[in-house]
C-alpha positions in Angstrom: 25.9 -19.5 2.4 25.7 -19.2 6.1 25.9 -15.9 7.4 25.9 -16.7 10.8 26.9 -19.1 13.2 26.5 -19.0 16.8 28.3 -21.0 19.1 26.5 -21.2 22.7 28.1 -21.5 25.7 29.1 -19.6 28.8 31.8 -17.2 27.2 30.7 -17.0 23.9 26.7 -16.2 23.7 23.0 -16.9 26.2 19.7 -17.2 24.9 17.9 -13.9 26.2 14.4 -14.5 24.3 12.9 -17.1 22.3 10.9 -15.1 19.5 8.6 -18.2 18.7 9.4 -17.6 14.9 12.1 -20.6 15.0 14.2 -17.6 16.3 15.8 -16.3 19.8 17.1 -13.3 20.5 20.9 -13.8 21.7 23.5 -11.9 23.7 26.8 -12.5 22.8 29.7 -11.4 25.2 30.1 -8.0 25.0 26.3 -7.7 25.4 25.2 -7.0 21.8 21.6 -8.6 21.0 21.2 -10.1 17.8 18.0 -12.2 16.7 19.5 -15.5 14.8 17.6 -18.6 14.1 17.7 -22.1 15.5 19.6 -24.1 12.5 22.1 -21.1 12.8 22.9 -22.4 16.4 25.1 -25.0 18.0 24.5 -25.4 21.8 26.7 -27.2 23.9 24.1 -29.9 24.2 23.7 -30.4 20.3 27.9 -30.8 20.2 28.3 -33.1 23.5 28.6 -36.6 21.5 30.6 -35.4 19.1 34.6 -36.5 18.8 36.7 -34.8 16.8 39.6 -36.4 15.7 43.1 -35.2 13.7 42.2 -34.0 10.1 38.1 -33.8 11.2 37.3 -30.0 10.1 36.0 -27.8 13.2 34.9 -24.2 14.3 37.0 -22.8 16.6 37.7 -19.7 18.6 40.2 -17.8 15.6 43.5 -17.0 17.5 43.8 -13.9 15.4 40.4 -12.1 16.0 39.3 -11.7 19.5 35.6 -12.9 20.3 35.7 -14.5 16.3 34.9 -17.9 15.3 36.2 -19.6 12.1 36.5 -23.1 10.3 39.7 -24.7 10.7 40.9 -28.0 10.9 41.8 -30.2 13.8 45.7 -30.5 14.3 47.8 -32.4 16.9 47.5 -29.8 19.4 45.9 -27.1 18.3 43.1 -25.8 15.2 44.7 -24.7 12.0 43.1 -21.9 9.7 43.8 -21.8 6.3 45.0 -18.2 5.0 41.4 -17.9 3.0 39.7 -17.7 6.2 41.9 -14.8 7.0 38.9 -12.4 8.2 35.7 -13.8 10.3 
């Protein structure tokens, strides 16, 4: 199970320190430091080919919990969460 997930990019999370473990030390917005490891980490650069299409499941900022990020799946206009993914 994947315990964490960081998405990097300018509002969400910077690389402060790579540990040379496979691991870097990351700041997330509100400054807290937390040391997570490289297959745990989706850069901008790893997601710039992708396209996501209707139906094509994503992560997503979670519209109910500020600074949270949670599967979903891609609507029309917008992400929708199912009810099981309630709490990040």
């Amino acid at each position: 199970m994947l315990t964490h997930l960081i998405l990097l990019h300018s509002s969400s999370g910077t690389i402060r320190q790579d540990c040379r473990d496979g691991s870097y030390l990351v700041e997330d917005s509100l400054g807290d430091l937390e040391q997570i490891y490289r297959p745990d980490i989706i850069t901008d650069a790893d997601d710039a080919d992708n396209e996501i299409d209707v139906h094509d499941p994503v992560i997503a900022l979670h519209p109910s919990f500020p600074y949270s990020y949670a599967p979903g799946i891609e609507s029309v206009t917008r992400v929708s969460f199912s009810s099981r993914n309630a709490s990040p």
